[in-house]
VEXDREN-2710 file (C-alpha; in Angstrom, 1 decimal):
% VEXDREN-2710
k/r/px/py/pz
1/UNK/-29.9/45.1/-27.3
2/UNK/-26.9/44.5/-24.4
3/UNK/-29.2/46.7/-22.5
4/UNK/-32.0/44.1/-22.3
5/UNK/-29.0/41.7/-22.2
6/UNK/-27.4/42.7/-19.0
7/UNK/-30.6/43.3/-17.9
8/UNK/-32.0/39.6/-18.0
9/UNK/-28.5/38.2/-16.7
10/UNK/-29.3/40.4/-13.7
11/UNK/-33.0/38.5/-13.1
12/UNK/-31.8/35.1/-14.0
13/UNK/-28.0/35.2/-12.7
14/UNK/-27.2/36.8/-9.1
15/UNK/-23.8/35.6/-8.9
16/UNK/-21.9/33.1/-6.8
17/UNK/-24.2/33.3/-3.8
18/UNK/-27.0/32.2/-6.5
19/UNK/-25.1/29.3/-7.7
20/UNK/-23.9/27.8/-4.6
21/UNK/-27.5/28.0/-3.0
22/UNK/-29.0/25.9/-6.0
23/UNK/-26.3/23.9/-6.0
24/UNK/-27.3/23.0/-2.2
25/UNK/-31.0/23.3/-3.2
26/UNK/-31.2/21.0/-5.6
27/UNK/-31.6/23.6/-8.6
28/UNK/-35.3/24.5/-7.3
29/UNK/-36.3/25.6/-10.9
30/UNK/-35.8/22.1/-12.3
31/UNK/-37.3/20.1/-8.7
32/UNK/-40.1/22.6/-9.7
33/UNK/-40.7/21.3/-13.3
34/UNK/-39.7/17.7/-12.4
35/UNK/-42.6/17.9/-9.7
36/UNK/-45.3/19.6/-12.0
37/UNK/-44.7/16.6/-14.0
38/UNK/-45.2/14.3/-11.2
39/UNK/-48.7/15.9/-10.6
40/UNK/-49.7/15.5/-14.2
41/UNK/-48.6/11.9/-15.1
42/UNK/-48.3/10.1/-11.6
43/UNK/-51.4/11.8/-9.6
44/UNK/-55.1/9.5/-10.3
45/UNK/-57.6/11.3/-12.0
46/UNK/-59.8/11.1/-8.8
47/UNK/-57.9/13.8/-7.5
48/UNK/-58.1/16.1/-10.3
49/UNK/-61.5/16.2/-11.6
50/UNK/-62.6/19.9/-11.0
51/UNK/-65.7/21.9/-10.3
52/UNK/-67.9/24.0/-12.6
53/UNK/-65.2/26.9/-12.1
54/UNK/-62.3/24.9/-13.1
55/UNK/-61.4/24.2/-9.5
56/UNK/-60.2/20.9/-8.2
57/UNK/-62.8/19.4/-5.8
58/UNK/-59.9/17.9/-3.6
59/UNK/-59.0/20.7/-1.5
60/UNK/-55.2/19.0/-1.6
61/UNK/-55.3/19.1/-5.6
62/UNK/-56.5/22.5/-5.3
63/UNK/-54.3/24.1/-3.0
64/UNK/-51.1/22.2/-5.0
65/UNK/-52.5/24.1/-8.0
66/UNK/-52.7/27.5/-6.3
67/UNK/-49.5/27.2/-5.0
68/UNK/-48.3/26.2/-8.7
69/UNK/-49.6/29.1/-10.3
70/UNK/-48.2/31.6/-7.9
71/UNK/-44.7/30.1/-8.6
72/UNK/-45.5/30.3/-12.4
73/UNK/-46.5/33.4/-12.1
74/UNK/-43.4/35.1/-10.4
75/UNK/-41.1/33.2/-13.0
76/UNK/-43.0/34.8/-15.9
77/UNK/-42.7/38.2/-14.1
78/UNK/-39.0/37.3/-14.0
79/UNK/-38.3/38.1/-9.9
80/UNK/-34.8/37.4/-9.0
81/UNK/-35.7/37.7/-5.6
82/UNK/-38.2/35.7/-4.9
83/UNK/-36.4/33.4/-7.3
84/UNK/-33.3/33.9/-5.2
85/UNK/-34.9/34.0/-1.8
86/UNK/-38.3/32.1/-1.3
87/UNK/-38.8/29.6/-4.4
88/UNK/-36.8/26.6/-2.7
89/UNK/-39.4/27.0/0.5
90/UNK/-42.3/27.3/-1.9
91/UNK/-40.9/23.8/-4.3
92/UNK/-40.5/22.2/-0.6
93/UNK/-44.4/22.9/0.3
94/UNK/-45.4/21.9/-3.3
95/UNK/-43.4/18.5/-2.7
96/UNK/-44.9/18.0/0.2
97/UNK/-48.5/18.2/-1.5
98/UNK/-47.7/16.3/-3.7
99/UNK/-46.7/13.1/-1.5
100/UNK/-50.1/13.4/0.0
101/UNK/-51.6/12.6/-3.9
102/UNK/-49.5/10.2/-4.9
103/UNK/-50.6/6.2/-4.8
104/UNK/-49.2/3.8/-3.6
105/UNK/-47.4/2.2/-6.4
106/UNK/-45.4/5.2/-7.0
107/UNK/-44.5/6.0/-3.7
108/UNK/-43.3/2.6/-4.0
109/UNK/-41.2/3.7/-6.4
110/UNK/-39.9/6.7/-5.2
111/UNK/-39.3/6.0/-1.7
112/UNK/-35.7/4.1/-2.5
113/UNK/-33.9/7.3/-4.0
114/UNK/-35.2/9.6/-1.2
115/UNK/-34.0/7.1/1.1
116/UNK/-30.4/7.1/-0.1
117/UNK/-30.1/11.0/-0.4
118/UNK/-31.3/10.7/3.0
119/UNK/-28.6/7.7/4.5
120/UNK/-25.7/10.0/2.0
121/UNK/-26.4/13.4/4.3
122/UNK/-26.4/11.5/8.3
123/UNK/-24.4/10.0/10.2
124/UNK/-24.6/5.5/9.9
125/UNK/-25.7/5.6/13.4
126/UNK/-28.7/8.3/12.5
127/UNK/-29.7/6.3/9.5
128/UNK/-29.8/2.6/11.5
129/UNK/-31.9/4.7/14.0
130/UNK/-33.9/5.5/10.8
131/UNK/-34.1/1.7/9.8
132/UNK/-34.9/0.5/13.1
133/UNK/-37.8/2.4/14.0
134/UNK/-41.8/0.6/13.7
135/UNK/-43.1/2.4/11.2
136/UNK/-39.5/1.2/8.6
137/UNK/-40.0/-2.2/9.5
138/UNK/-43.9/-1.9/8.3
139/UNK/-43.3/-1.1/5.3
140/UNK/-39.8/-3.6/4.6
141/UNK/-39.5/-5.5/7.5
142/UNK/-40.8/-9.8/7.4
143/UNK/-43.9/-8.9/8.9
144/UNK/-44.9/-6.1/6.5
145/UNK/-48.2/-4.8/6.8
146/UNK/-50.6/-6.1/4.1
147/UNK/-53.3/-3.8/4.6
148/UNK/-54.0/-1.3/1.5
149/UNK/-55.0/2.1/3.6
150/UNK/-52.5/1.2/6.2
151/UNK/-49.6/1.2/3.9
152/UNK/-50.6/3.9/2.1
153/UNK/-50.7/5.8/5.3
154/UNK/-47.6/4.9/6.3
155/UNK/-45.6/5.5/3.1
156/UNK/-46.6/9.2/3.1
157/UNK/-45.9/9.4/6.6
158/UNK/-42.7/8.0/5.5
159/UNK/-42.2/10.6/2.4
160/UNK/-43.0/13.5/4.5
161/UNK/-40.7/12.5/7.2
162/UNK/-38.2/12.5/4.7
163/UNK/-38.7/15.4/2.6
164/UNK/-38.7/17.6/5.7
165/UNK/-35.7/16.1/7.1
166/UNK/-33.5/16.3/3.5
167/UNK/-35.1/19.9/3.2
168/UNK/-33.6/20.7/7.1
169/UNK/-29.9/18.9/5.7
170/UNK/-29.9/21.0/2.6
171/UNK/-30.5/24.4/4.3
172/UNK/-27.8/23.7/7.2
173/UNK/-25.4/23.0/4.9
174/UNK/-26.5/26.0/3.1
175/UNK/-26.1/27.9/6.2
176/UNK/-22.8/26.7/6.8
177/UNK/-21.4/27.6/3.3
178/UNK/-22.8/30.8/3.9
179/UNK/-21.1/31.4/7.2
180/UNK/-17.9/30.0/5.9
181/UNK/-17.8/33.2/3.3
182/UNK/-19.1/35.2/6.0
183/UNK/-15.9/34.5/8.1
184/UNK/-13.8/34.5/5.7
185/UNK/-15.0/37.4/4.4
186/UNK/-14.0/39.0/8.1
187/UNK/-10.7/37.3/8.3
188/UNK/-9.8/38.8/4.7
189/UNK/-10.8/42.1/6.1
190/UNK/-9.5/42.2/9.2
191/UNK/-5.8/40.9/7.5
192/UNK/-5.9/43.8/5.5
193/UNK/-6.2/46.3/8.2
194/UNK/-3.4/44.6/9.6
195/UNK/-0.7/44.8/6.5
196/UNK/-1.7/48.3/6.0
197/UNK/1.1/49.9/8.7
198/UNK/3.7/47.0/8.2
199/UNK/3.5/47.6/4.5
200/UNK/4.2/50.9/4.7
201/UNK/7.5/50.6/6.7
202/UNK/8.8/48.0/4.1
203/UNK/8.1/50.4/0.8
204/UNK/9.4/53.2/3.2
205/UNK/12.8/51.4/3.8
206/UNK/13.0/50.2/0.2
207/UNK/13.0/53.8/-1.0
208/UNK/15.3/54.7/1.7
209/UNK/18.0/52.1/0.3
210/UNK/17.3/53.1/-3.4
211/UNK/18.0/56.7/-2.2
212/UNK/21.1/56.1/-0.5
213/UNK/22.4/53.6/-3.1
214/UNK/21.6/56.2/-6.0
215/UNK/23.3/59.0/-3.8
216/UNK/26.6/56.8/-3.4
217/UNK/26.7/56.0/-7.5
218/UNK/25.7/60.1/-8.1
219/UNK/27.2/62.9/-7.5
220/UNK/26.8/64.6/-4.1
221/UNK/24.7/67.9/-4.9
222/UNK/22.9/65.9/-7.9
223/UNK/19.8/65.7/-5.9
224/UNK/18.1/67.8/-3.2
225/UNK/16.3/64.2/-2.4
226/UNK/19.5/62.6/-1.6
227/UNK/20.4/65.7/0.4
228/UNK/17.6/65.1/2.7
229/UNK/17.4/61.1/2.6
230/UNK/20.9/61.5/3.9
231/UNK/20.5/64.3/6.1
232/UNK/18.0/62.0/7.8
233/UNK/19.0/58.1/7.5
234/UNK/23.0/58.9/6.7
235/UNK/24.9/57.1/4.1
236/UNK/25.0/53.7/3.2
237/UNK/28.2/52.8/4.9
238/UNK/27.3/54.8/8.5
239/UNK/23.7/55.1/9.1
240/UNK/22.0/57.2/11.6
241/UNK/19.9/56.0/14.4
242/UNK/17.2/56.6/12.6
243/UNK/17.8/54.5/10.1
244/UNK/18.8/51.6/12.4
245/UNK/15.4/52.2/14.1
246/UNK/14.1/52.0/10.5
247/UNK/15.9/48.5/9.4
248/UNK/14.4/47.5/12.6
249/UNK/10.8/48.4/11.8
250/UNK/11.5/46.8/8.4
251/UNK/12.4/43.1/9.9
252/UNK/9.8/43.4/12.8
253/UNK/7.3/44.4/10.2
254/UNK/7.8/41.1/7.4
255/UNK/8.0/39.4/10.6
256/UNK/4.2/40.5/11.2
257/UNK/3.3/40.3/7.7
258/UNK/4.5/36.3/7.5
259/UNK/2.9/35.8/11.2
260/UNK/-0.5/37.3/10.0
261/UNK/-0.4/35.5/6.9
262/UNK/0.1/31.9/8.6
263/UNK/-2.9/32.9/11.5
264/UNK/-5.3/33.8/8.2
265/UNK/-4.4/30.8/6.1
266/UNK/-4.5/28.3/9.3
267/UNK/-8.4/29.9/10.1
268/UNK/-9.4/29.1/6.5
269/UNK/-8.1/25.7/6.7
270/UNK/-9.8/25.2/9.6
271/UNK/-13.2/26.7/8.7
272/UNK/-13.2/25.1/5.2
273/UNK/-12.3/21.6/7.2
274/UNK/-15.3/21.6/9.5
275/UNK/-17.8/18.5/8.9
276/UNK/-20.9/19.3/8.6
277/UNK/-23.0/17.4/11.0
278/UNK/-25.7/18.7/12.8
279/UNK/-23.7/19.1/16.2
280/UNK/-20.8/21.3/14.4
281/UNK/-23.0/22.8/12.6
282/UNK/-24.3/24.5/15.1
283/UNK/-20.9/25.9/16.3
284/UNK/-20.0/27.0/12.9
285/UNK/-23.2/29.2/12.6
286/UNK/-22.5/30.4/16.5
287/UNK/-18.4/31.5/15.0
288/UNK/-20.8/34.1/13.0
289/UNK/-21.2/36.4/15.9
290/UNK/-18.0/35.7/17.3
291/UNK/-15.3/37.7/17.4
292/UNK/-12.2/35.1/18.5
293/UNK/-12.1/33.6/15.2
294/UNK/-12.3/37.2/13.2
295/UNK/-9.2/38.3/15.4
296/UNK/-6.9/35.3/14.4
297/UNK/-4.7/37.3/12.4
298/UNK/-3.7/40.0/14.6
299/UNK/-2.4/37.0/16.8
300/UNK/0.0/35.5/14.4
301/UNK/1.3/39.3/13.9
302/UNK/1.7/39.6/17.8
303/UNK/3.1/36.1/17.6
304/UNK/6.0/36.9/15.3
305/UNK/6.8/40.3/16.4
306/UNK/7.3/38.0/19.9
307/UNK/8.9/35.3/18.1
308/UNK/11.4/38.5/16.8
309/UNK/12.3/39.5/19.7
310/UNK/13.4/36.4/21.4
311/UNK/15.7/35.5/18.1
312/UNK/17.0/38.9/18.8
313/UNK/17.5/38.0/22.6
314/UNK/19.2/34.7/21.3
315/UNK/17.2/32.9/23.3
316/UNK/16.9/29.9/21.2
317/UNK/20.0/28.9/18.9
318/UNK/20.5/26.0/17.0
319/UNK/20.8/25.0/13.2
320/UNK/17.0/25.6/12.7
321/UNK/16.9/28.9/13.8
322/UNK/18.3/32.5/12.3
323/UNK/21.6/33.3/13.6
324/UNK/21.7/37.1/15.3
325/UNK/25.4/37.1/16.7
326/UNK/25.7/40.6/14.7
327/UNK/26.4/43.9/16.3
328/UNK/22.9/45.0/15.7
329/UNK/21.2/41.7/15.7
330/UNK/18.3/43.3/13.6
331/UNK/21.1/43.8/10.4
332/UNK/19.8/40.1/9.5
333/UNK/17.5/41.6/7.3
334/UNK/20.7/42.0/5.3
335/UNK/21.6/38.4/5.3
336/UNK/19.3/35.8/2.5
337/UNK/19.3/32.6/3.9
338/UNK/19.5/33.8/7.6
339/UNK/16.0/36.5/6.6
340/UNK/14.2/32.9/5.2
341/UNK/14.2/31.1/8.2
342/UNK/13.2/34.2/10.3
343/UNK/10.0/34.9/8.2
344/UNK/9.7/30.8/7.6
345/UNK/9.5/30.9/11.7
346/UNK/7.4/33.6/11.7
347/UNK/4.8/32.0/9.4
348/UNK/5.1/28.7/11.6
349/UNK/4.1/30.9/15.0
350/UNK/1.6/32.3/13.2
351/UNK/0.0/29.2/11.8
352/UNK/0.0/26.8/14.5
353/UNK/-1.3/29.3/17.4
354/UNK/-0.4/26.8/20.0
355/UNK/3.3/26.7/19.5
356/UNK/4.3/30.1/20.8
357/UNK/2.5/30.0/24.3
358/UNK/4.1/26.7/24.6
359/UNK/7.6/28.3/23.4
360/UNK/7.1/30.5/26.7
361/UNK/5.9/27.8/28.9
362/UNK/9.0/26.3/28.3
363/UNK/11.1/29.4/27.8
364/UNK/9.6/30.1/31.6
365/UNK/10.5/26.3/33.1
366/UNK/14.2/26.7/31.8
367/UNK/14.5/30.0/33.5
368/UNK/13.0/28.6/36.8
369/UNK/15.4/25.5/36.7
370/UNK/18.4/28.4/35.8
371/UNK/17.6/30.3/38.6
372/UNK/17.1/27.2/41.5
373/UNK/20.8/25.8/40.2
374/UNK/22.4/29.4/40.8
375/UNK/24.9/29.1/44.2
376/UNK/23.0/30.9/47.2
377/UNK/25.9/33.8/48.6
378/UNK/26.1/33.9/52.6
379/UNK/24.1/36.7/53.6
380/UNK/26.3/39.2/55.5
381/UNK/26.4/43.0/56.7
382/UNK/30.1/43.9/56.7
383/UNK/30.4/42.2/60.3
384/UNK/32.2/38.6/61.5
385/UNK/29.6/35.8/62.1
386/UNK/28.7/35.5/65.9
387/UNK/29.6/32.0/65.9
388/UNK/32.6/30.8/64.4
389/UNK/32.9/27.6/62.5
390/UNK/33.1/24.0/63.6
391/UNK/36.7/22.7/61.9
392/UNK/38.4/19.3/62.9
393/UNK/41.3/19.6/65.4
394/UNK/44.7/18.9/64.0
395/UNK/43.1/19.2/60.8
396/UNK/45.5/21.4/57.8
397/UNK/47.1/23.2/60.9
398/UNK/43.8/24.5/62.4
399/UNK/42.4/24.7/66.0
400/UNK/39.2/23.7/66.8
401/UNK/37.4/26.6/68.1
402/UNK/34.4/25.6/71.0
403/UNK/32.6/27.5/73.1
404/UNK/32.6/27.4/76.8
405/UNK/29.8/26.2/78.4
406/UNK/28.6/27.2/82.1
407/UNK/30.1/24.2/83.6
408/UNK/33.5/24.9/82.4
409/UNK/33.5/29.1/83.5
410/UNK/32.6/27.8/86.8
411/UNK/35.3/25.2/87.1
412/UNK/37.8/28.0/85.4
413/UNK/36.7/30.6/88.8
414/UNK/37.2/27.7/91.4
415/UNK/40.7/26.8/90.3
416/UNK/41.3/31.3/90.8
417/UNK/40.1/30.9/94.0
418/UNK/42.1/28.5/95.2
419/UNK/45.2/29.9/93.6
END
């Protein structure tokens, strides 16, 4: 018995992919029954009278039956996939029969709904395009045509026009849900690939401290673990260099983790906040087969690791950012409230991806200003300039040093001469 059970909840349920399609699709099992009841009540009898084989004369009628039975006869056999796959296409192509059967009374009728599912999925400016075109302001306009045939004509123009066009809405959006748990499917994946190594290095360190606090409340030779945890990272109260590379690792690596986080959460926010028109749409199903937005969270992880070093630098300071005026700057993973504003940062670099290539763009003007405001020294090889400098005469007890021109030598010889 929970054999045959589990076996008709796998035809008849296929999961969450199954249930948001119909959702979007309009539950085709029930647009199915609601249009075979259409046919039977709403359809004039002139259309259905049939043959000697039980066939309708009108080809329409006759192809809407065929079309009926083969969707009958794939729910009787109880086939998930076509049930899954192709019976929303086949309930469209049977809807769209049927609007070529239907009077004109009901499509009277029936045009008003279809027309507000329609104006709820587009744009206003679409649906005033909508209202404003000829064949609209036939059928509701002042001047609405009187003719019998012609407004027949025109109304299941009208119905098929929109019956494609709602069909086209419902499987972009369709598309676009399905791309959405597509890419975050990839971001998921790609996260995890990510917080394999840097989770590793925190349970690596957090055995390390439970081995070196357990050796320092033991006895020495308790433990040949100790030994070698010791032997290794040292003691508690004087590490080795390993073990300062290791409480290094440690901070760099929640720093990665909280980075990596923000990138993924900020890609689903984004993806699950995309409108779906028809020109995003488009973009959103492009995203599928690219691979900038699948990468996301590796650069939140590069971010913070970044972001980590320049705390360590102290390259920004200020009441908002971790304090690393410590020895070993990286021993802040020791210190609570200092530790939550390095991984809150972190998160933040990782979140909004624009705010750590600014942080360098400015990081780079400030050191460009530093640098042009730095005193030029007088270039100089160890010998006295060639010309000395200008001073005032009379000036702090100085003499004005000048050069002789050629005038003055010669003046200087003549006055030798005559001497």
């Amino acid at each position: 018995m929970f054999k045959n059970i589990f076996r008709r909840n796998r035809g008849t349920h296929t999961g969450p992919r199954r249930i948001s399609r119909d959702a979007l699709d309009g539950l085709p099992h029930e647009k199915f029954l609601r249009i075979v009841g259409w046919f039977h009540t709403m359809v004039p009898a002139t259309f259905k009278q049939k043959d000697k084989d039980g066939r309708y004369i009108d080809p329409t009628a006759q192809e809407f039956e065929s079309l009926r039975s083969m969707i009958d006869k794939k729910l009787v056999e109880n086939d998930a996939l076509f049930q899954r796959e192709e019976m929303g296409d086949h309930v469209h192509n049977l809807n769209l029969l049927l609007g070529k059967l239907l009077p004109v009374e009901v499509l009277e009728g029936a045009m008003p709904p279809i027309r507000d599912d329609y104006r709820a999925r587009i744009s206003s400016e679409a649906y005033a395009a909508y209202t404003g075109s000829p064949s609209y302001k036939a059928l509701t306009g002042c001047n609405r045509t009187a003719d019998s045939a012609t407004r027949l004509r025109l109304l299941r123009a009208d119905y098929l026009q929109l019956i494609n066009e709602v069909r086209k809405l419902t499987l972009l959006e369709y598309h676009i849900e399905e791309t959405r748990s597509y890419l975050i499917k990839k971001l998921r994946r790609t996260l995890y690939k990510l917080l394999v190594v840097p989770g590793a290095i925190v349970l690596l360190f957090l055995a390390v401290r439970i081995t070196m606090q357990a050796a320092n409340s033991l006895a020495p030779d308790t433990s040949g673990s100790n030994r070698l945890v010791a032997a290794f990272f040292g003691t508690e109260a004087s590490g080795s260099t390993l073990y300062h590379a290791l409480v290094l690792a440690t901070l760099l690596s929640l720093a990665a983790i909280a980075g990596a986080v923000g990138s993924f959460i900020s890609a689903v926010l984004r993806i699950a906040a995309v409108p779906e028109t028809n020109e995003i749409a488009r973009s959103v199903v492009a995203l599928r087969y690219s691979e900038s937005i699948r990468l996301a969270p590796l650069t939140g992880f590069v971010f913070a690791i970044l972001l980590s070093c320049i705390f360590g630098g102290q390259l920004l300071n200020g009441t908002l950012f971790p304090s690393a005026k410590l020895a070993r700057w990286f021993y802040v993973l020791f210190s609570a409230s200092e530790l939550a504003k390095w991984l809150v940062w972190a998160f933040i670099v990782g979140f909004a991806e624009r705010l750590m290539p600014d942080m360098i763009d400015r990081l780079v003007v400030r050191a460009g200003k530093t640098m042009q405001s730095a005193p030029s020294s007088p270039q100089s090889n160890g010998t006295k300039p060639i010309i000395p400098q200008a001073a005032d005469n009379g000036r702090n007890g100085h003499i004005t040093h000048r050069l002789a021109g050629p005038g003055a030598r010669r003046r200087r010889r003549a006055r030798a001469h005559a001497s």
